[in-house]
mmCIF entry with sequence, helices, sheets and N, C-alpha, C, O atoms, coordinates in Angstrom:
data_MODEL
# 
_entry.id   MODEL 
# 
_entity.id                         1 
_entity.type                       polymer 
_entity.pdbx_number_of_molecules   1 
# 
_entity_poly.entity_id                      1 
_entity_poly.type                           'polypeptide(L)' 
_entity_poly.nstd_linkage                   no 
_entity_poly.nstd_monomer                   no 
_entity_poly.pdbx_seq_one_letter_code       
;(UNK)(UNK)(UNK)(UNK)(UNK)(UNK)(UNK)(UNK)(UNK)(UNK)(UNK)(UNK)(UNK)(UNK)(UNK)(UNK)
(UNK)(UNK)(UNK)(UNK)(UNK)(UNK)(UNK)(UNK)(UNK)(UNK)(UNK)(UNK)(UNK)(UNK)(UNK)(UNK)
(UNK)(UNK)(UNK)(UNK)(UNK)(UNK)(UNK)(UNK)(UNK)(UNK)(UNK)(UNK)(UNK)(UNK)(UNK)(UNK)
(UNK)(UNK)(UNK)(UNK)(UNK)(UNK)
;
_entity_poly.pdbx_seq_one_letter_code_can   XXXXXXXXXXXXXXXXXXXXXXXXXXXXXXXXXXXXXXXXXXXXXXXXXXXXXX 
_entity_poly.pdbx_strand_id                 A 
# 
loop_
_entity_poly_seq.entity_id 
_entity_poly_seq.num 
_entity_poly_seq.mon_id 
_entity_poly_seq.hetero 
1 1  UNK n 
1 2  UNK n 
1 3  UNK n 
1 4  UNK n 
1 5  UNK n 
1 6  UNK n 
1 7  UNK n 
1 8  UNK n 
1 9  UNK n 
1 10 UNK n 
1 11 UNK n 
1 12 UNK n 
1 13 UNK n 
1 14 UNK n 
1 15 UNK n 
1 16 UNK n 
1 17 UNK n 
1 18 UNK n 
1 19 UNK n 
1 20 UNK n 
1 21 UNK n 
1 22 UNK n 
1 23 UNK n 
1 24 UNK n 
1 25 UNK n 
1 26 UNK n 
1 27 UNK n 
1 28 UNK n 
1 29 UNK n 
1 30 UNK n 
1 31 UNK n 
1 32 UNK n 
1 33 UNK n 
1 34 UNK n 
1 35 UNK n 
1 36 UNK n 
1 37 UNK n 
1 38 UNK n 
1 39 UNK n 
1 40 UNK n 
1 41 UNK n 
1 42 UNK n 
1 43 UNK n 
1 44 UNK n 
1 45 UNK n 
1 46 UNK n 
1 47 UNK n 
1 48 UNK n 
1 49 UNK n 
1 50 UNK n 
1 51 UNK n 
1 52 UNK n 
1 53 UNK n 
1 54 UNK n 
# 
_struct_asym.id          A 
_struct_asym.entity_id   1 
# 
loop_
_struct_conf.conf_type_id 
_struct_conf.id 
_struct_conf.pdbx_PDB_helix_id 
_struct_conf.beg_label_comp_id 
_struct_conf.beg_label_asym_id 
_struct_conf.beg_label_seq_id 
_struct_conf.pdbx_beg_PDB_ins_code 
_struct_conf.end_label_comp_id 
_struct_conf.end_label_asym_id 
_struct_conf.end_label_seq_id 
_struct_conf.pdbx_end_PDB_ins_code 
_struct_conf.beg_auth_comp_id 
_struct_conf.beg_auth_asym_id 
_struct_conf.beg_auth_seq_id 
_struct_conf.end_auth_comp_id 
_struct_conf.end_auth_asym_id 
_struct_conf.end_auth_seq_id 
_struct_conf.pdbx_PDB_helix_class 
_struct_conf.details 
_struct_conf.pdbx_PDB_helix_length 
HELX_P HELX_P1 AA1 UNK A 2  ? UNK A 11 ? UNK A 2  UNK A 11 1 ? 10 
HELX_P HELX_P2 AA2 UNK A 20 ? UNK A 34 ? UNK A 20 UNK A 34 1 ? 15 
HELX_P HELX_P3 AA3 UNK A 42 ? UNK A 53 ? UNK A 42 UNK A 53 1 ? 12 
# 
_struct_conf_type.id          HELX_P 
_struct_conf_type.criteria    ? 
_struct_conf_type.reference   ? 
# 
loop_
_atom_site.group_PDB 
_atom_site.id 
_atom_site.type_symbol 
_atom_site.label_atom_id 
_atom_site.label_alt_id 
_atom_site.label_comp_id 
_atom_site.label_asym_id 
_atom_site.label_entity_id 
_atom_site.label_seq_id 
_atom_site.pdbx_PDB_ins_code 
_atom_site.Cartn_x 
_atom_site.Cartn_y 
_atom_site.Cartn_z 
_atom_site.occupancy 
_atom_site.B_iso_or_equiv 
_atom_site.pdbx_formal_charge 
_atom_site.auth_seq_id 
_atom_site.auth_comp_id 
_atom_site.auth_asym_id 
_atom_site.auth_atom_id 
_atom_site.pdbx_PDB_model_num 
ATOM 1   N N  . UNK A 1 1  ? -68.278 20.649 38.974 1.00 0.00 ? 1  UNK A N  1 
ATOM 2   C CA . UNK A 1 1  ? -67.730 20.772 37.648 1.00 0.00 ? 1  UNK A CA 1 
ATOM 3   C C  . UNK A 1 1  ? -66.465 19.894 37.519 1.00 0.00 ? 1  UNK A C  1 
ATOM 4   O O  . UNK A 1 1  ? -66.271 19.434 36.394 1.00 0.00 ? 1  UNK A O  1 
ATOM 5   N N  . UNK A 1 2  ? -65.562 19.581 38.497 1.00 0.00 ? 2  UNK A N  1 
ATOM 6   C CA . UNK A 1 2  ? -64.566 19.181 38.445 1.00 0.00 ? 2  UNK A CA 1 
ATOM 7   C C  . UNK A 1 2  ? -64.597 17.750 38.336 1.00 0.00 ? 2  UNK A C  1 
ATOM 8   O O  . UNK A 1 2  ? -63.881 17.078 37.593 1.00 0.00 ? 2  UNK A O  1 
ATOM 9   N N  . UNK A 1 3  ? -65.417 17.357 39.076 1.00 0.00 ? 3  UNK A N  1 
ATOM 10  C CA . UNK A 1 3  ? -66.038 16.249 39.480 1.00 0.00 ? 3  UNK A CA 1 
ATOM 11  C C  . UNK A 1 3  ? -66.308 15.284 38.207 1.00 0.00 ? 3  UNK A C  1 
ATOM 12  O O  . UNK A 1 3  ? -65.819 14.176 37.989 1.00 0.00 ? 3  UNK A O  1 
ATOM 13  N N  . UNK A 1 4  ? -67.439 16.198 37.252 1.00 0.00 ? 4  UNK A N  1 
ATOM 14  C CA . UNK A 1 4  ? -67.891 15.937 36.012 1.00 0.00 ? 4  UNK A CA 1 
ATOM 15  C C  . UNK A 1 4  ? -66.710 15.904 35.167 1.00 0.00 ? 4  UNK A C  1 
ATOM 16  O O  . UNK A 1 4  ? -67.037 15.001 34.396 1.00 0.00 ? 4  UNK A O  1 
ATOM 17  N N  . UNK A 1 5  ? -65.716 16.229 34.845 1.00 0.00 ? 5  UNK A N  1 
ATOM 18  C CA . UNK A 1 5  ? -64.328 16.214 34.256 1.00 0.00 ? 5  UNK A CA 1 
ATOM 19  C C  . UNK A 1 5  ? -63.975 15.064 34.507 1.00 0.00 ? 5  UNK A C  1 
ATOM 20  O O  . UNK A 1 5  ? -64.001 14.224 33.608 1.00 0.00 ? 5  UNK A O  1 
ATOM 21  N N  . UNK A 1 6  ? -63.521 14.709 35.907 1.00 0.00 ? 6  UNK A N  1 
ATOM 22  C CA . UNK A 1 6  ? -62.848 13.298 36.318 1.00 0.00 ? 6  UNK A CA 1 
ATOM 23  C C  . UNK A 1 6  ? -63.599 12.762 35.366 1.00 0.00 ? 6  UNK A C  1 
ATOM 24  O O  . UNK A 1 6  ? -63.297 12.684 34.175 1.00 0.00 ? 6  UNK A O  1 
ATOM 25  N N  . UNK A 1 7  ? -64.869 12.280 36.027 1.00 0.00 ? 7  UNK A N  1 
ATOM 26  C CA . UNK A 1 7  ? -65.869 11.284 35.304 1.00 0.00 ? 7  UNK A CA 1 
ATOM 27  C C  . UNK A 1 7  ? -65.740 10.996 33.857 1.00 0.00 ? 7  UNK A C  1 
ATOM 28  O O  . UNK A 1 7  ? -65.656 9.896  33.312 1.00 0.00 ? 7  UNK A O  1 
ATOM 29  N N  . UNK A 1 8  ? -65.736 12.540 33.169 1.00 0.00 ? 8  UNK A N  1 
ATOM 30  C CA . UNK A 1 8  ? -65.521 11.965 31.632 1.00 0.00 ? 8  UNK A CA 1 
ATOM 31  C C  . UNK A 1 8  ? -64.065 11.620 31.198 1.00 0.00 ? 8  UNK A C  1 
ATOM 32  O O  . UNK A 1 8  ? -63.860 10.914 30.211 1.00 0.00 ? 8  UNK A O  1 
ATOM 33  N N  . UNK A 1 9  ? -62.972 12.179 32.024 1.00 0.00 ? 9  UNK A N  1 
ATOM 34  C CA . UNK A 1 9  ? -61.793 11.698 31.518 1.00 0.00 ? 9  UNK A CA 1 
ATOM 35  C C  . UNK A 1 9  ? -61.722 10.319 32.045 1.00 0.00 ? 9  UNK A C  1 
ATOM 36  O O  . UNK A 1 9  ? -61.012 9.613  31.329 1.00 0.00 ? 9  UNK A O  1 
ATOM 37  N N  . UNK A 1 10 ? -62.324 9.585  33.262 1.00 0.00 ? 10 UNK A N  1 
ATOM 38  C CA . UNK A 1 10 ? -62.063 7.944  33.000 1.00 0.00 ? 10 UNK A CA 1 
ATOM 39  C C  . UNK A 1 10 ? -62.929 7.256  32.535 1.00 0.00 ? 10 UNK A C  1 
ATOM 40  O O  . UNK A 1 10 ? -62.906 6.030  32.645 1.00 0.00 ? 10 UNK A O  1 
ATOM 41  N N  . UNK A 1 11 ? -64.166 8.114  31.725 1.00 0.00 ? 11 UNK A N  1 
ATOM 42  C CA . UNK A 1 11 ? -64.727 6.894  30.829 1.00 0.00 ? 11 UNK A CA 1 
ATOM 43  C C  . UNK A 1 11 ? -64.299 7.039  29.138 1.00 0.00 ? 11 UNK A C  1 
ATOM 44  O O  . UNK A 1 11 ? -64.687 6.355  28.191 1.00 0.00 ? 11 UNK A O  1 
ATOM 45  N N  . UNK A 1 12 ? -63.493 8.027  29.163 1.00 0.00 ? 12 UNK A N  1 
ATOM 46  C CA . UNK A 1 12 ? -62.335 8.070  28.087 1.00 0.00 ? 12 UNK A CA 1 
ATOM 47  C C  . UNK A 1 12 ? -61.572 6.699  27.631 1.00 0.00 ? 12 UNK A C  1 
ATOM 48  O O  . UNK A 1 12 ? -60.686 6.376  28.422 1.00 0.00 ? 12 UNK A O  1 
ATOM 49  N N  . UNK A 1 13 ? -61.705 6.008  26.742 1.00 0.00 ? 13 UNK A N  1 
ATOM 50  C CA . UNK A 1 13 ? -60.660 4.853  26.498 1.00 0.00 ? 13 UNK A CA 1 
ATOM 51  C C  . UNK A 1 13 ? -59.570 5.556  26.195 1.00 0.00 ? 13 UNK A C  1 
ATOM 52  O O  . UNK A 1 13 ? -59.583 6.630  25.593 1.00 0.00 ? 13 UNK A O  1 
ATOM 53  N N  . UNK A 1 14 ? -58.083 4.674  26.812 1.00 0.00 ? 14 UNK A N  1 
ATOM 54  C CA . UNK A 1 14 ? -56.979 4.732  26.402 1.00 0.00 ? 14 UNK A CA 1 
ATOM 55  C C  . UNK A 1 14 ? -57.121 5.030  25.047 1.00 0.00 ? 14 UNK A C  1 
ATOM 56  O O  . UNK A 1 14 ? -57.949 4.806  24.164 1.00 0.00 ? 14 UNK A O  1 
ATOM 57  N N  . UNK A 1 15 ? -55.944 5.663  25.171 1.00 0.00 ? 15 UNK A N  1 
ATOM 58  C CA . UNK A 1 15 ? -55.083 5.730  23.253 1.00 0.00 ? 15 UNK A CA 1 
ATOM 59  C C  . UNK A 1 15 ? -54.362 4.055  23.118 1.00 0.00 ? 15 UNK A C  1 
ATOM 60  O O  . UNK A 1 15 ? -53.663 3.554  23.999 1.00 0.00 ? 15 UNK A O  1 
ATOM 61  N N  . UNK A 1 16 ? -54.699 3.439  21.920 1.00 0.00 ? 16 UNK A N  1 
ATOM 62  C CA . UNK A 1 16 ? -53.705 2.767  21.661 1.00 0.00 ? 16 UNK A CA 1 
ATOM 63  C C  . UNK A 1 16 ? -52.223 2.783  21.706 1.00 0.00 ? 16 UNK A C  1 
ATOM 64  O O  . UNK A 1 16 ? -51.867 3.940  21.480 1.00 0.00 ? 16 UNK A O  1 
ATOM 65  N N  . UNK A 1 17 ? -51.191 1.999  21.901 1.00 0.00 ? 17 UNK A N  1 
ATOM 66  C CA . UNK A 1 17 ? -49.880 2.216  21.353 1.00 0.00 ? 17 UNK A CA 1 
ATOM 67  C C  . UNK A 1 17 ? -50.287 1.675  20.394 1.00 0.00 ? 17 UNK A C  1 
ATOM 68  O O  . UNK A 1 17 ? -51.236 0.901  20.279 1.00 0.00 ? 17 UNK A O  1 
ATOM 69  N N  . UNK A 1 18 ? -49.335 2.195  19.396 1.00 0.00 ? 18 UNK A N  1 
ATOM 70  C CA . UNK A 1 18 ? -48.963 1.766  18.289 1.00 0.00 ? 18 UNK A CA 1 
ATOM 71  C C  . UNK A 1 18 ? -47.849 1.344  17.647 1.00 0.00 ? 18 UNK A C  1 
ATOM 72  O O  . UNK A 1 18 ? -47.171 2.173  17.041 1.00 0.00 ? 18 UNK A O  1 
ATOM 73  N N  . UNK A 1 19 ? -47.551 0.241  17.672 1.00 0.00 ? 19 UNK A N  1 
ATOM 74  C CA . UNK A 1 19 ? -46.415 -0.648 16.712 1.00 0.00 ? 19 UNK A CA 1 
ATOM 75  C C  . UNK A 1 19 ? -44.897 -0.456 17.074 1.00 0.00 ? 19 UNK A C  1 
ATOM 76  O O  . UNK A 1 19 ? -43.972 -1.094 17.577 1.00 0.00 ? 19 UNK A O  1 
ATOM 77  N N  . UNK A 1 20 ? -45.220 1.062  16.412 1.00 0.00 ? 20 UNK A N  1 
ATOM 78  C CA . UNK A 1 20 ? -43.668 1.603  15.773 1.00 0.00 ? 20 UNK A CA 1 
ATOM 79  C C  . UNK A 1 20 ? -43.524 2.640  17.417 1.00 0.00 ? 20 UNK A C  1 
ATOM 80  O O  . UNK A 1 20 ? -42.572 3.244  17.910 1.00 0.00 ? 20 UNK A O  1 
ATOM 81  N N  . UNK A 1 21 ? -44.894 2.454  17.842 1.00 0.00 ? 21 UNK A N  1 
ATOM 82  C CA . UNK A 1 21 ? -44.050 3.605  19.230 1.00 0.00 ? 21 UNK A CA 1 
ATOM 83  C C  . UNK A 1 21 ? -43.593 2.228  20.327 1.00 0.00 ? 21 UNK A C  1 
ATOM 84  O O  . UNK A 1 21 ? -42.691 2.369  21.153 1.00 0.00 ? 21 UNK A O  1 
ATOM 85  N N  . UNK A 1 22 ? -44.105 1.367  20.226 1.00 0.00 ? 22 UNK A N  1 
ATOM 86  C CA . UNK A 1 22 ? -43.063 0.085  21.000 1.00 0.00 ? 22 UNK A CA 1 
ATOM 87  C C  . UNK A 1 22 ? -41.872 -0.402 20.849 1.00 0.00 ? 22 UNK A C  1 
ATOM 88  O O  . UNK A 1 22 ? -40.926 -0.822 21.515 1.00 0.00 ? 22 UNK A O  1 
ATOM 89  N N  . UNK A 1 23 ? -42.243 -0.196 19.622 1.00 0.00 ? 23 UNK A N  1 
ATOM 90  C CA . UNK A 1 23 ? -40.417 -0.785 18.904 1.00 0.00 ? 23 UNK A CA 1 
ATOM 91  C C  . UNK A 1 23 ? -39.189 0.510  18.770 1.00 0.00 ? 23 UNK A C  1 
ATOM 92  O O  . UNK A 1 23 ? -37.990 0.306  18.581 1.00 0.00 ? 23 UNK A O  1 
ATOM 93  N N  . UNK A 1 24 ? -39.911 1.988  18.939 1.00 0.00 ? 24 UNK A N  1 
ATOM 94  C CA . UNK A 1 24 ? -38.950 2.913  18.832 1.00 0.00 ? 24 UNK A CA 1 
ATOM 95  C C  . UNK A 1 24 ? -38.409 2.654  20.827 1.00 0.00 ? 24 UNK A C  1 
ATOM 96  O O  . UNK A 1 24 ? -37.231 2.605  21.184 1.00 0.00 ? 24 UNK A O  1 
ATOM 97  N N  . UNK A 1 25 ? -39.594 2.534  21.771 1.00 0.00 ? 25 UNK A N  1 
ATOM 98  C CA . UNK A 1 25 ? -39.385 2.239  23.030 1.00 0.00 ? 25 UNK A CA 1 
ATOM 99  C C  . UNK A 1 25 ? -38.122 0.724  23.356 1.00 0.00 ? 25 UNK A C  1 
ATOM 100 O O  . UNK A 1 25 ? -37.247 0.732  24.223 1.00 0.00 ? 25 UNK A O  1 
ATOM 101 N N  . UNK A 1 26 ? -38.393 -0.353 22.433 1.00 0.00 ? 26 UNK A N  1 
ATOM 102 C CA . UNK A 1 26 ? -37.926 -1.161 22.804 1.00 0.00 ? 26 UNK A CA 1 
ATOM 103 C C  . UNK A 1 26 ? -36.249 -0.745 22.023 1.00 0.00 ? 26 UNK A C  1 
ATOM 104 O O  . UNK A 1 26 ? -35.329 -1.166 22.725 1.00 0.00 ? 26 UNK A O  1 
ATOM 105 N N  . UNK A 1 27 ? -35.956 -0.292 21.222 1.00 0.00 ? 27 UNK A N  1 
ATOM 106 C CA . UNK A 1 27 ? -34.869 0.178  20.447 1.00 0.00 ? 27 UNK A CA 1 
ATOM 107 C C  . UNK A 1 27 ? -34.183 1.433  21.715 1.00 0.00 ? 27 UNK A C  1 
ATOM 108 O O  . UNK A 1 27 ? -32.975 1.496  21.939 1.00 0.00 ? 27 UNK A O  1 
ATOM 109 N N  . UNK A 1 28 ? -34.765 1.944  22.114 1.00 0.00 ? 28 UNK A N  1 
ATOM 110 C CA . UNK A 1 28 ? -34.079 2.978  23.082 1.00 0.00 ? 28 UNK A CA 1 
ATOM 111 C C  . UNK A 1 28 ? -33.245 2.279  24.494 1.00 0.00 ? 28 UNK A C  1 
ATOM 112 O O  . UNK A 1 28 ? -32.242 2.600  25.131 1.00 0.00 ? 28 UNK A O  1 
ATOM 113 N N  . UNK A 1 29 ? -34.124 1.301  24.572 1.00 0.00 ? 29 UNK A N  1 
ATOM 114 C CA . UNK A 1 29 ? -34.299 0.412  26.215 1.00 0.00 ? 29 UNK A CA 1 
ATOM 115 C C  . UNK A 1 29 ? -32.720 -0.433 25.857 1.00 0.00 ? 29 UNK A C  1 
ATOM 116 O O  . UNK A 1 29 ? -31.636 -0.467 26.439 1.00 0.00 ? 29 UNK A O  1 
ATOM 117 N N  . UNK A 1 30 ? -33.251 -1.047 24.618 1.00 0.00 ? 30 UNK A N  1 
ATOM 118 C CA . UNK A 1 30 ? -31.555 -2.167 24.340 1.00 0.00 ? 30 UNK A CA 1 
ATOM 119 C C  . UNK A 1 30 ? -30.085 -1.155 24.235 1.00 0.00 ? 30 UNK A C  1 
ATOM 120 O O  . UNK A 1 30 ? -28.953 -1.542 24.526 1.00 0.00 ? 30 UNK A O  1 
ATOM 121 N N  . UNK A 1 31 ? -30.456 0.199  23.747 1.00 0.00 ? 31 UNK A N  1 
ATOM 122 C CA . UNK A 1 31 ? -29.412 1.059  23.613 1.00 0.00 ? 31 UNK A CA 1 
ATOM 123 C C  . UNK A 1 31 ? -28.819 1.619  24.971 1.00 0.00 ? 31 UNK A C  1 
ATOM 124 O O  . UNK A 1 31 ? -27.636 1.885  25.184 1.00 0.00 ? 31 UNK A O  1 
ATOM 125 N N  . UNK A 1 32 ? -29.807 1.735  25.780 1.00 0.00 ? 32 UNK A N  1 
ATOM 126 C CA . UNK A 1 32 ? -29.411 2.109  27.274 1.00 0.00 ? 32 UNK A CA 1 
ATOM 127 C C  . UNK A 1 32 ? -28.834 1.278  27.952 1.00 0.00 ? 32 UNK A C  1 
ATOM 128 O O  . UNK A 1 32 ? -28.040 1.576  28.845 1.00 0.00 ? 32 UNK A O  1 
ATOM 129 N N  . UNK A 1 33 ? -29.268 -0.331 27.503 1.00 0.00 ? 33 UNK A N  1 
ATOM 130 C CA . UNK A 1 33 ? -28.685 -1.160 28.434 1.00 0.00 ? 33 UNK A CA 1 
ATOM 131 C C  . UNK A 1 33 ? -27.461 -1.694 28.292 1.00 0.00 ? 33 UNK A C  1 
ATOM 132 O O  . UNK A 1 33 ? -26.783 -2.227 29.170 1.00 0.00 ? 33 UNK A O  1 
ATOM 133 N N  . UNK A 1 34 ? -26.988 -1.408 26.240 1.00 0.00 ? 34 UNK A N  1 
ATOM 134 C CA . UNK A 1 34 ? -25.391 -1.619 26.003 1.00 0.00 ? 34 UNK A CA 1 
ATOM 135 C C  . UNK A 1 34 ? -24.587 -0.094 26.967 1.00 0.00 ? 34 UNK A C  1 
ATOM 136 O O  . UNK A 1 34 ? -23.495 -0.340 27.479 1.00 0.00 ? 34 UNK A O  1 
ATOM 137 N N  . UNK A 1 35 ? -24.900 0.700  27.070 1.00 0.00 ? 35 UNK A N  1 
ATOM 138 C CA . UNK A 1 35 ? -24.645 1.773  27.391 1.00 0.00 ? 35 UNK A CA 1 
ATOM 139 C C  . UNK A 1 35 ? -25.136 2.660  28.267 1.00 0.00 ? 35 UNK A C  1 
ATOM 140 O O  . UNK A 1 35 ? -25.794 3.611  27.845 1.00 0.00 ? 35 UNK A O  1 
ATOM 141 N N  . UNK A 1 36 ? -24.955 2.535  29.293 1.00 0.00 ? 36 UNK A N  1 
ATOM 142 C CA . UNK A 1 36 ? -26.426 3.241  30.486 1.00 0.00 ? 36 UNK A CA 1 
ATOM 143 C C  . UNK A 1 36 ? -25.613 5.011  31.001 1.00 0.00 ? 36 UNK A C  1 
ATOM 144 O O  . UNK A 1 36 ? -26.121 5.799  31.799 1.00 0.00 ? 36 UNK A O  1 
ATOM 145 N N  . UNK A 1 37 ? -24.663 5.153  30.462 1.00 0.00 ? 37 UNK A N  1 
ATOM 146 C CA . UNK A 1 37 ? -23.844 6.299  30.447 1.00 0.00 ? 37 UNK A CA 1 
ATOM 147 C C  . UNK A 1 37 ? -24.790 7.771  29.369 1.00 0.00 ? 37 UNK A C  1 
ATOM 148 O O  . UNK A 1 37 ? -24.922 8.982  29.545 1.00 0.00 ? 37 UNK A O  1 
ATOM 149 N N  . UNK A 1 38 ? -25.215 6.875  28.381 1.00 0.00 ? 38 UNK A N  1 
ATOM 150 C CA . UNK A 1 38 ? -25.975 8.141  27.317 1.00 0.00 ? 38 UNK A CA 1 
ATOM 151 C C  . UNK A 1 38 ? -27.595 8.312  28.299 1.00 0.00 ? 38 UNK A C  1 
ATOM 152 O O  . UNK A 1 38 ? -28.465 9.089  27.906 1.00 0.00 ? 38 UNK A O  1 
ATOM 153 N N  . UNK A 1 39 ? -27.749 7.581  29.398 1.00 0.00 ? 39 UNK A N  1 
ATOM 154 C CA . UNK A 1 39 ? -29.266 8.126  30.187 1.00 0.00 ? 39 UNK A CA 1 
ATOM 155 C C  . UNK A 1 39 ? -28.628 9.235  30.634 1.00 0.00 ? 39 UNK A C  1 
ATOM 156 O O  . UNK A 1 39 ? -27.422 9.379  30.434 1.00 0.00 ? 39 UNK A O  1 
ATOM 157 N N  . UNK A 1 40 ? -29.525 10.343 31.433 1.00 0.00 ? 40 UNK A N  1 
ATOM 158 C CA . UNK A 1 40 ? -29.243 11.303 32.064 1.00 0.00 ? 40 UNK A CA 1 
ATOM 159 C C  . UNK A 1 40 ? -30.519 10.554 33.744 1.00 0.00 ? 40 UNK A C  1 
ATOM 160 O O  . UNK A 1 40 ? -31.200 9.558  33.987 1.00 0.00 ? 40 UNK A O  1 
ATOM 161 N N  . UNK A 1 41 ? -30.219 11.561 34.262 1.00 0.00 ? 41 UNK A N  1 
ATOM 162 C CA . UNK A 1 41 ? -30.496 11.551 35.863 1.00 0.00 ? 41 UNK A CA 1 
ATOM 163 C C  . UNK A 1 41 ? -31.834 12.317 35.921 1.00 0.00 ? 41 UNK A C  1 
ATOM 164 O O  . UNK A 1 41 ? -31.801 13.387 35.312 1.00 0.00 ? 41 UNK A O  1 
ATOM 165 N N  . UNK A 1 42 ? -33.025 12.005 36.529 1.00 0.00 ? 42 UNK A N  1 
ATOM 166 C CA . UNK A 1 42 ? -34.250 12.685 36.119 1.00 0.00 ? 42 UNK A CA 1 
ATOM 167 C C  . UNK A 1 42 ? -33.839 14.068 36.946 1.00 0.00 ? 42 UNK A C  1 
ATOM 168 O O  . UNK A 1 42 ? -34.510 15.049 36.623 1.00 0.00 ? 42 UNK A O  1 
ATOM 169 N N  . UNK A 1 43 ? -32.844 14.279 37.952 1.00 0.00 ? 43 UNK A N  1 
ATOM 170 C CA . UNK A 1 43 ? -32.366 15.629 38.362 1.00 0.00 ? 43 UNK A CA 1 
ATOM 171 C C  . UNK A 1 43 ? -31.929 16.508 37.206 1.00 0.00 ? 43 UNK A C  1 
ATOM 172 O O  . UNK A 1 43 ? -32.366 17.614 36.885 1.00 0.00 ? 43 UNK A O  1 
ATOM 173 N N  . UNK A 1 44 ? -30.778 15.629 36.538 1.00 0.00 ? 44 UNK A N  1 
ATOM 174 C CA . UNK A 1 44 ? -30.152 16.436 35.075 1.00 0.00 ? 44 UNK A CA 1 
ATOM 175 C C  . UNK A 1 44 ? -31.060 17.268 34.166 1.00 0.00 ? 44 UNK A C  1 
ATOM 176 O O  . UNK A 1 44 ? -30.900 18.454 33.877 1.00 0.00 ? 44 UNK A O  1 
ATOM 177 N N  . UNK A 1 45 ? -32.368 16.177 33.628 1.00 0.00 ? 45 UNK A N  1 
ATOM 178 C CA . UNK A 1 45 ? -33.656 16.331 32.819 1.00 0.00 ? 45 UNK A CA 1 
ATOM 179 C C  . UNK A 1 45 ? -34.118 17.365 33.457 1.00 0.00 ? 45 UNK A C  1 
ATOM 180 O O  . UNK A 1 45 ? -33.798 18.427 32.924 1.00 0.00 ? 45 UNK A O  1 
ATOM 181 N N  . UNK A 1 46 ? -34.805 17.466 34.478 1.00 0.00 ? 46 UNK A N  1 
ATOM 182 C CA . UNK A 1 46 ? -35.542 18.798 35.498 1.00 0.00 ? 46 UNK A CA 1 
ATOM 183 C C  . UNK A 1 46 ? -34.814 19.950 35.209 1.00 0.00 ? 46 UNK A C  1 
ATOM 184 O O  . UNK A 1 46 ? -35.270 20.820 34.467 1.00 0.00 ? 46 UNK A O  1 
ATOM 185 N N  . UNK A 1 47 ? -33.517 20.039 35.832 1.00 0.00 ? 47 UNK A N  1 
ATOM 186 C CA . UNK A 1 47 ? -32.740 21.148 35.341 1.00 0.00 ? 47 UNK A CA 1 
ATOM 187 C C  . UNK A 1 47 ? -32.426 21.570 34.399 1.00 0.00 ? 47 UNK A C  1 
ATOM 188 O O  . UNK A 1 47 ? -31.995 22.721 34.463 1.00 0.00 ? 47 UNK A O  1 
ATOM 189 N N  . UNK A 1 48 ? -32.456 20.994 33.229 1.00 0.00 ? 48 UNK A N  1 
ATOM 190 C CA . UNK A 1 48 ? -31.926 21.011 31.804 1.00 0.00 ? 48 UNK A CA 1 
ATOM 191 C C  . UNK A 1 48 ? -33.736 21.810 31.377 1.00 0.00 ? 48 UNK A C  1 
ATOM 192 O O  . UNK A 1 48 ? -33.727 22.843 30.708 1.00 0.00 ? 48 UNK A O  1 
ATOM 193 N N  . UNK A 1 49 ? -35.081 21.227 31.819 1.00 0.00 ? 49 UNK A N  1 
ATOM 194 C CA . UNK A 1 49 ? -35.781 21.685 31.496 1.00 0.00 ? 49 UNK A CA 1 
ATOM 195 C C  . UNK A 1 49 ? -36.361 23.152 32.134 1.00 0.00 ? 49 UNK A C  1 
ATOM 196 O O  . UNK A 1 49 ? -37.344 23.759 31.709 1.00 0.00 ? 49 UNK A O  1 
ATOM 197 N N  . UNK A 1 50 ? -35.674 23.472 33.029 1.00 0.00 ? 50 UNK A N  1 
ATOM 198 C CA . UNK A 1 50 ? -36.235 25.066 33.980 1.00 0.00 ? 50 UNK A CA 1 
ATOM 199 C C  . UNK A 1 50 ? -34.995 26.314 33.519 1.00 0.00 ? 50 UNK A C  1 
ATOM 200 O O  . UNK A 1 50 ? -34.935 27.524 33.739 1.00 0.00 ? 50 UNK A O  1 
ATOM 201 N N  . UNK A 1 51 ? -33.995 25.256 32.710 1.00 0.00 ? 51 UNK A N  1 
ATOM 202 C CA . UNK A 1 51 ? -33.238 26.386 32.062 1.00 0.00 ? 51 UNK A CA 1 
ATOM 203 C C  . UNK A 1 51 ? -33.712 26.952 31.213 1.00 0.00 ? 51 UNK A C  1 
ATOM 204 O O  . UNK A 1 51 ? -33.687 28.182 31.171 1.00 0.00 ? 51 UNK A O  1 
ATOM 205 N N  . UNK A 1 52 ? -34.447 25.983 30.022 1.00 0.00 ? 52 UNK A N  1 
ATOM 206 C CA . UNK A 1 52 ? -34.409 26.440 28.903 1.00 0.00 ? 52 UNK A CA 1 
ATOM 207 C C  . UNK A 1 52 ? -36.152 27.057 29.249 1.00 0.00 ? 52 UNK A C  1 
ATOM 208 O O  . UNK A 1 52 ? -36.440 27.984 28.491 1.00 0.00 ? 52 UNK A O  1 
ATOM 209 N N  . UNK A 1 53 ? -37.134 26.728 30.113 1.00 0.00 ? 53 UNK A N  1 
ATOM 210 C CA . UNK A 1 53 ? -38.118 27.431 29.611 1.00 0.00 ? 53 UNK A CA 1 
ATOM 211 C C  . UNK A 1 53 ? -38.593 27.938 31.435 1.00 0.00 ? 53 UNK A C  1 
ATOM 212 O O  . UNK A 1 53 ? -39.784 27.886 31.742 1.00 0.00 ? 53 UNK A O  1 
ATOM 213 N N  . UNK A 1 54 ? -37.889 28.244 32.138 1.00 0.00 ? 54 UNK A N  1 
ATOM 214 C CA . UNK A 1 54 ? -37.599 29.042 33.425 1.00 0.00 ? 54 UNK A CA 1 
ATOM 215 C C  . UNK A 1 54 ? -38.621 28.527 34.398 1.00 0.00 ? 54 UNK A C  1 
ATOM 216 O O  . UNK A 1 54 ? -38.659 28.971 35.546 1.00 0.00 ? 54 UNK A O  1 
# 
């Protein structure tokens, strides 16, 4: 059964990106790089996320 899952999830085509989700990506990337102080630490993120939903 599991097996059969794999199989259909990789003859699944990708999702497209789309447009505005590259350019919201590329708009985040130039903001981090004037400023790399507003990233957080993927430790920070983890913890910040087991607070709020345990």
């Amino acid at each position: 059964m599991v097996e059969n899952l794999w199989d259909e999830i990789a003859a699944t085509p990708a999702l497209p990106v789309l447009d505005w989700h590259k350019q919201e990506l590329a708009r985040r990337k130039a903001e981090y790089q004037q400023n790399p102080a507003i990233g957080s630490s993927w430790e920070d993120v983890k913890a910040r996320i087991s607070q709020r939903h345990g």
